[in-house]
C-alpha positions as CSV (number, residue, x, y, z in Angstrom):
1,X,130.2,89.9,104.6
2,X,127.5,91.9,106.7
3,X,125.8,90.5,109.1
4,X,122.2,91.7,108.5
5,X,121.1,92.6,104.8
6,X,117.9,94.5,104.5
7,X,115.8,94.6,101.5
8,X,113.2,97.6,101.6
9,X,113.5,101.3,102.7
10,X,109.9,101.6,103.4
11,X,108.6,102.3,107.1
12,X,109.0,98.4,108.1
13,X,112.8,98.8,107.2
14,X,113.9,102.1,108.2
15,X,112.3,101.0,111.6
16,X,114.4,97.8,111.8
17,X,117.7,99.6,110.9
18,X,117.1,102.4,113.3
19,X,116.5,99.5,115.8
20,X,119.7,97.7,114.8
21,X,121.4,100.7,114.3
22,X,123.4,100.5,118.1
23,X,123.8,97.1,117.9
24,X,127.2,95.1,117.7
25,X,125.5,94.0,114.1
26,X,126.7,95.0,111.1
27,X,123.7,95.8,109.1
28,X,123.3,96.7,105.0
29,X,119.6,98.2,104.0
30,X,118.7,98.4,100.5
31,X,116.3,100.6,98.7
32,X,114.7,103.6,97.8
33,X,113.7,105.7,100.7
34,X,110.1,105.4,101.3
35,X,109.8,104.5,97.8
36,X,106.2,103.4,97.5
37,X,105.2,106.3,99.2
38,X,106.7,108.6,97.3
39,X,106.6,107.3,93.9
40,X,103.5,105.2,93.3
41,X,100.6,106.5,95.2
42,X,98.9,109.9,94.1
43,X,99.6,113.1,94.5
44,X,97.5,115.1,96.7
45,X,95.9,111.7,98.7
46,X,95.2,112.0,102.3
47,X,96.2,109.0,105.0
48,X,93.4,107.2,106.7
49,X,95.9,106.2,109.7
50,X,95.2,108.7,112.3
51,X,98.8,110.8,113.1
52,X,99.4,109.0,116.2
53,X,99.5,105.7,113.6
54,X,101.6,107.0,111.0
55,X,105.4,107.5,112.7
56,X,107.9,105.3,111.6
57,X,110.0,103.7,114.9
58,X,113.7,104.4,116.4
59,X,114.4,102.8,119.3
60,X,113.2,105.7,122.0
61,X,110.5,106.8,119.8
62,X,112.5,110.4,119.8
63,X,111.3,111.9,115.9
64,X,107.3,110.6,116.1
65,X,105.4,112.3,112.9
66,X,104.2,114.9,115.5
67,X,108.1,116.0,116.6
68,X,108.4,116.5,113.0
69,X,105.1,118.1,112.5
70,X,105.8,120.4,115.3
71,X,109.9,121.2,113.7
72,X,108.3,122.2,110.6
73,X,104.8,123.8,111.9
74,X,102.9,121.8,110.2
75,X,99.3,121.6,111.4
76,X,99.0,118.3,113.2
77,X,96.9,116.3,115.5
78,X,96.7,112.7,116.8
79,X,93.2,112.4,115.4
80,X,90.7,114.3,113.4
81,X,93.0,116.1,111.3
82,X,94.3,113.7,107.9
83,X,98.1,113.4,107.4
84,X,99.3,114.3,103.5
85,X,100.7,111.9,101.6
86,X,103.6,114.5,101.1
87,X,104.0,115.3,104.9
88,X,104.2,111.5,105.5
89,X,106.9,111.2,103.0
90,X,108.5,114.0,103.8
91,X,108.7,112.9,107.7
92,X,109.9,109.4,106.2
93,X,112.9,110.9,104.1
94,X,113.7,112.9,107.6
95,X,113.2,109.9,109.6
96,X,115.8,107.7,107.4
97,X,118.5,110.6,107.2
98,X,119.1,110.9,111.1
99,X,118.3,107.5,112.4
100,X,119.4,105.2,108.6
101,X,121.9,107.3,107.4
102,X,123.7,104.5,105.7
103,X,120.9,103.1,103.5
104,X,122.1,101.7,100.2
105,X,119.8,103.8,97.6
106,X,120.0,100.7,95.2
107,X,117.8,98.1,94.0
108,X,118.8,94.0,95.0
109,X,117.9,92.4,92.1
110,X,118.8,88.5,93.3
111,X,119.0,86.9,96.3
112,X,120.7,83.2,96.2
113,X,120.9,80.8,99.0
114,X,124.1,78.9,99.5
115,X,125.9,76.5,102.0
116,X,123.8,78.8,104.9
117,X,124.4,81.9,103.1
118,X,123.1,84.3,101.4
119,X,124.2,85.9,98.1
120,X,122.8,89.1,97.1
121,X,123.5,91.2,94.0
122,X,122.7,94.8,93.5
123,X,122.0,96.3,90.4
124,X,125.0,97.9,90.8
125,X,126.6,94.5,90.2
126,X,128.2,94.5,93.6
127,X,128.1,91.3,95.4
128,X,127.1,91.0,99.2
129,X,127.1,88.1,101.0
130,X,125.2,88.5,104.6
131,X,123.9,84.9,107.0
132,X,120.8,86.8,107.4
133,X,118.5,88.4,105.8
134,X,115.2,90.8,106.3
135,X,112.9,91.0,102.8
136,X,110.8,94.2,103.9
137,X,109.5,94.7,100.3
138,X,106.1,96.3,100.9
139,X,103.3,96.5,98.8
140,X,105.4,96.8,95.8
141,X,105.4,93.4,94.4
142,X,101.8,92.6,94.9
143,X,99.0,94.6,93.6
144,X,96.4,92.6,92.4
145,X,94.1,92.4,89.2
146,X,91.1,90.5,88.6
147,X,91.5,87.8,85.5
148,X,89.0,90.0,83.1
149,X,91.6,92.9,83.3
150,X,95.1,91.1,83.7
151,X,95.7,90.1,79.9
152,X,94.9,93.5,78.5
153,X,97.4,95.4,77.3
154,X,99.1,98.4,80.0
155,X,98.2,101.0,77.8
156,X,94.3,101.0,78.9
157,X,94.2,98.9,82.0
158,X,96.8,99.7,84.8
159,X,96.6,98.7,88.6
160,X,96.1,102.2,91.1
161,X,99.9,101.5,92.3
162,X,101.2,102.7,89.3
163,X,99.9,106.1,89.5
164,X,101.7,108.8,91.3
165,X,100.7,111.7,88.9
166,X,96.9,111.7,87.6
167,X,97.1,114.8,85.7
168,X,98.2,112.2,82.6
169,X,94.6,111.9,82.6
170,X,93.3,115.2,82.0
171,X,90.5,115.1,79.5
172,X,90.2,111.3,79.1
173,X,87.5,109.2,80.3
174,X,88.3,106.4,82.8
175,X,87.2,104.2,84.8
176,X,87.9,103.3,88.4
177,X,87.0,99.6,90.0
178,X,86.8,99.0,93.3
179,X,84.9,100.8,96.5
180,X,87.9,100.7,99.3
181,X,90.3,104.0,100.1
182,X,92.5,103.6,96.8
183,X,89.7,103.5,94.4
184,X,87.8,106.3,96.0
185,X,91.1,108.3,96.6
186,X,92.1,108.3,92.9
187,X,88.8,108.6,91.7
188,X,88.4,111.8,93.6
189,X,91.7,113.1,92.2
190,X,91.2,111.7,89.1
191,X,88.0,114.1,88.8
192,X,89.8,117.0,90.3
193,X,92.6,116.8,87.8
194,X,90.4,117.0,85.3
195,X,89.3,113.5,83.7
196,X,85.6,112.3,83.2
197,X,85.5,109.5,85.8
198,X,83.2,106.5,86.6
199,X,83.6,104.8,89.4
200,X,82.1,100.3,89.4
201,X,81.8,98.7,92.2
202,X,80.5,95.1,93.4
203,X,79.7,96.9,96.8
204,X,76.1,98.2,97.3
205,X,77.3,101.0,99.0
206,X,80.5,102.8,99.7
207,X,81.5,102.5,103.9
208,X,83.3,105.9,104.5
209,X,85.1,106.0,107.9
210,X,84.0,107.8,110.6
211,X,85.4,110.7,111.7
212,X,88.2,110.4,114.7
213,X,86.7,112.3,117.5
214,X,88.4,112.7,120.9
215,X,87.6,113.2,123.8
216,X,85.0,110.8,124.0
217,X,82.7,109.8,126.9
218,X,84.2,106.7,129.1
219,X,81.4,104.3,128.1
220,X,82.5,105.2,124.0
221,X,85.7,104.4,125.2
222,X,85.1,101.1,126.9
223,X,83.0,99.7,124.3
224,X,85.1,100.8,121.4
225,X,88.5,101.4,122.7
226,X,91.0,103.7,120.2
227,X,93.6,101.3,118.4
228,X,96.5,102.4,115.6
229,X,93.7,100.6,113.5
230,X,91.0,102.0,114.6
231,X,87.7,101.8,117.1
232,X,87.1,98.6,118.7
233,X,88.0,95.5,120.4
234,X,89.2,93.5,117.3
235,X,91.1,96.2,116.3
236,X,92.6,96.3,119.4
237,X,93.2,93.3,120.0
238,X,95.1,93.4,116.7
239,X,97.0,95.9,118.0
240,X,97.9,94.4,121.2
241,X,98.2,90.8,120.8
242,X,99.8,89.7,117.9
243,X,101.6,87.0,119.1
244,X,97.8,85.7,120.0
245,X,96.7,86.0,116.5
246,X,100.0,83.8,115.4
247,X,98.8,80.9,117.5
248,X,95.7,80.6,116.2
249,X,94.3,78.0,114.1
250,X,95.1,79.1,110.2
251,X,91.9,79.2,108.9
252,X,91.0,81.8,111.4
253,X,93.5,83.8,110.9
254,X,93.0,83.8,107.2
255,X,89.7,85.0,107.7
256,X,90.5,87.8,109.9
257,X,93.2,89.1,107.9
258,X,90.6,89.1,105.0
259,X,87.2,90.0,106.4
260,X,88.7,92.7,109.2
261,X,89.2,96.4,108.0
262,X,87.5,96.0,104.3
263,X,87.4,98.5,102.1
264,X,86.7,102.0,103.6
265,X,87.8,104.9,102.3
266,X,88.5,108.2,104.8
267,X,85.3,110.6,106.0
268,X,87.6,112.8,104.6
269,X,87.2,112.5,100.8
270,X,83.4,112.3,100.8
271,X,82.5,115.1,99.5
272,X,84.6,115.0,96.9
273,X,83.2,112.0,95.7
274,X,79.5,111.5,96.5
275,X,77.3,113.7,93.4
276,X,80.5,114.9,91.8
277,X,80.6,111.5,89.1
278,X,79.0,108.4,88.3
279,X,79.0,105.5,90.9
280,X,78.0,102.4,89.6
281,X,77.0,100.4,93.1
282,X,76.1,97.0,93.4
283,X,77.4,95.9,89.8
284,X,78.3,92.5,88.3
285,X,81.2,92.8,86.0
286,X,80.7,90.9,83.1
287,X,84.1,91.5,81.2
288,X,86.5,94.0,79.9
289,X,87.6,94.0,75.6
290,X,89.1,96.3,73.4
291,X,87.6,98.1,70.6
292,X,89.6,100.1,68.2
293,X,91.6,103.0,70.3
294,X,89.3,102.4,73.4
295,X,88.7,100.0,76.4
296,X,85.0,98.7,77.1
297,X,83.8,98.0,80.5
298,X,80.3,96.0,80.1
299,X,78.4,95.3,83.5
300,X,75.1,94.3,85.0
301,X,73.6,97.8,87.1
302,X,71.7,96.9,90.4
303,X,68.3,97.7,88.9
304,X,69.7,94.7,86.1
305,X,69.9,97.1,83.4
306,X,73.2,96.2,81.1
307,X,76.2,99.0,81.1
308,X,78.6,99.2,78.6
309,X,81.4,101.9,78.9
310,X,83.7,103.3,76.6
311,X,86.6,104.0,78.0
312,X,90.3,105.4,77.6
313,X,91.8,103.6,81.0
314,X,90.6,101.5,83.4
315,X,92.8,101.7,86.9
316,X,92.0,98.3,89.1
317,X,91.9,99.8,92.7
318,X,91.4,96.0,93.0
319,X,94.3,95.4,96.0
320,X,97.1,93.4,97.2
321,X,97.8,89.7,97.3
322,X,100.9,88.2,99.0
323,X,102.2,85.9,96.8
324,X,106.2,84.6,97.4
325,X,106.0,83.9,93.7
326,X,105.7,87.6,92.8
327,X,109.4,88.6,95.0
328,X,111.2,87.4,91.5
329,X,114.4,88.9,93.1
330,X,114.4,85.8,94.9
331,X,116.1,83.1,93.6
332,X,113.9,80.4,92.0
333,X,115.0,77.7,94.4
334,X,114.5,79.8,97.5
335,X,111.0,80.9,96.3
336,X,110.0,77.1,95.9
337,X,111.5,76.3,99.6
338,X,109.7,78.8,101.4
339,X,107.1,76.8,103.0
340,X,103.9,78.8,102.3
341,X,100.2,78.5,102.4
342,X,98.2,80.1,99.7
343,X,101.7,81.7,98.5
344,X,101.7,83.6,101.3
345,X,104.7,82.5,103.7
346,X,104.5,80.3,106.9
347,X,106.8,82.4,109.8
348,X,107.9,81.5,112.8
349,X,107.3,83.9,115.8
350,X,110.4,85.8,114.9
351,X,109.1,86.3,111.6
352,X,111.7,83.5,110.1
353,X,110.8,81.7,107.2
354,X,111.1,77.9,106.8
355,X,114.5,78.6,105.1
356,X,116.8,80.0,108.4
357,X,117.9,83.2,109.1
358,X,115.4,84.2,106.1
359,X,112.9,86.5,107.4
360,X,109.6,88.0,106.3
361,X,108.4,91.6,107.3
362,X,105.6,93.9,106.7
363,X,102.0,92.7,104.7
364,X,104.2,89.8,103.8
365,X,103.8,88.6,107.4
366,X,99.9,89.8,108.1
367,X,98.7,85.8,107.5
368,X,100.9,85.2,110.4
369,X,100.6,88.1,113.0
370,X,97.3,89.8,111.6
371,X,96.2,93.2,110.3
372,X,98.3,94.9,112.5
373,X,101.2,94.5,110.2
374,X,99.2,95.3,107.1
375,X,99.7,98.9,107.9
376,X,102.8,101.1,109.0
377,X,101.6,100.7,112.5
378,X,103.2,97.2,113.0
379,X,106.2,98.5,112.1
380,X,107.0,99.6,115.8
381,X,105.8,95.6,117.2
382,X,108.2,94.3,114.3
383,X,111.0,96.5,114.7
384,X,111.0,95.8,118.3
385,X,110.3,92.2,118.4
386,X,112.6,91.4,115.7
387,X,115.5,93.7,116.6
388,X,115.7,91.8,119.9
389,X,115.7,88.7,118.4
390,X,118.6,89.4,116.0
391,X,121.0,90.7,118.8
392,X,120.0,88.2,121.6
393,X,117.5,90.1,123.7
394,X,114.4,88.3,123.5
């Protein structure tokens, strides 16, 4: 028996443990360090989150990504200057050694509910029983592909999560869909490593970021104030009032979790991408089929002239749905008792699921508290908020 089992080593969970880590709790985390991180998202990508966004949280904020950056002498600043992927994960393997040192570098695979318990099993086949548990799970489960590209077979269509090393495509010709960061990211280090690439998008244009700039003049500032999401007061308010967002209406807050922060990839990786391959802008997709040893991609250009690519891969940079019925680790009968809208889980403001002591972290929980905790900047407002919660303090 624990008290607190944790599921997820990612930078929602390693904050929580750290959190929990002085507590009177006795707390289990589960996982692979940083795991998404470090094994499904491309070598050689660049963050959008500015440095000041991309720390993971202990308790007195002591080991920010700029201590570390400053231990190892590794260029950083607070804006302006894009964090590595391998810094990031780096910093995150650091992070969990000194504040999480008793993660559990295994995988739960089932989670039963019983007489106000829970019953989890590792794929170690050890049993753990704990009254509460924290599903920090990440993006993991949920990457998303569009119908015409779901039933074809992995060998030529794959989603952008499950590619960590592009130099698999050296030579081939493949096709990227989607105009946000992910799309453009791999794209540009698809073409780098050496494949013929063409990227499709619905969007008329690709909407790099701006550069971060600082200092600014006051009135920038007070028009568009700085947020760990960005410039501007939505943003900010994000940041700052989450437990605003939660009580409003749901249909709003559906539609600000979906319309705020679209697709955008970094200022950063524009010249990489704009005159270097195709972009297909402002297309309508008309399907995907197989022919022979290749995979054709058939759309409608903006001028209304009809596309047809031959391909050897398509990678959907199409993103991430929360869907309860994707977490499979969870029991059947706890996945169907959630209470949920859309799929996506109703939480309290503690982040507790309809079934008790059964909490929700991470994008799992962005329906509820906003876009703040789509990224690995809500991990500090979770950590806290939900740390305090477990041991009595809020």
């Amino acid at each position: 028996m624990t008290n607190v089992a944790i599921i997820g080593a990612g930078p929602y969970g390693l904050s929580i443990a750290a959190h929990l880590r002085k507590s009177k709790l006795r707390v289990r985390i589960f996982g692979t360090p940083m795991q998404s991180w470090s094994q499904q998202m491309p070598k050689g990508m660049l963050l959008k989150s500015d440095g000041f966004a991309s720390s993971l949280y202990d308790p007195d904020s002591a080991f920010t990504l700029a201590h570390y950056c400053e231990e190892h002498n590794i260029p950083y600043s607070d804006v302006g200057l894009p964090v590595s992927r391998e810094t990031f994960v780096a910093y995150g393997m650091a992070f969990q050694k000194q504040f999480v040192p008793t993660l559990e570098e295994t995988n739960i695979t089932s989670v039963k509910y019983k007489s106000g318990v829970f019953e989890l099993l590792t794929a170690e086949g050890e049993l753990v029983t704990a009254p509460k548990v924290i599903v920090a799970a990440g993006i993991t489960h949920f990457g998303y592909l569009p119908p015409f590209l779901a039933n074809l077979p992995a060998e030529f269509v794959s989603h952008s999560l499950q590619h960590h090393d592009l130099s698999l495509f050296r030579g081939r010709k493949v096709g990227v869909i989607g105009a946000g960061s992910s799309a453009v990211d791999i794209a540009a280090l698809l073409n780098e490593a050496g494949a013929e690439v063409h990227l499709v998008a619905r969007r008329n244009a690709i909407a790099f970021h701006k550069p971060s700039e600082e200092p600014r003049p006051i009135l920038q500032r007070l028009m568009a104030p700085r947020s760990g999401l960005g410039l501007g007061w939505r943003s900010k308010l994000c940041t700052d009032a989450p437990f605003v967002f939660h009580a409003m209406p749901q249909r709003l807050r559906f539609r600000a979790v979906q319309r705020h922060l679209g697709p955008a990839p970094g200022w950063f990786v524009r010249d990489k991408v704009v005159d270097r391959f195709p972009l297909h802008l402002g297309t309508t997709i008309r399907g995907a089929s197989l022919e022979n040893s290749h995979v054709s991609l058939s759309f409608t250009e903006q001028d209304g002239s009809a596309t047809d690519l031959r391909l050897d891969h398509i990678i959907g940079a199409t993103g991430f749905r929360v869907a309860i019925s994707r977490l499979k680790f969870l029991d059947e009968d706890i996945r169907l008792r959630i209470r949920a809208v859309n799929d996506t889980p109703v939480l309290s403001r503690n982040f507790e699921s309809s079934i008790p002591n059964l909490y929700m972290v991470g994008v799992a929980s962005a329906n509820c508290f906003g876009p703040l905790t789509r990224f690995a900047y809500g991990a500090k407002f979770t950590a806290t908020h939900l740390s305090g919660h477990l041991t009595g303090k809020n």
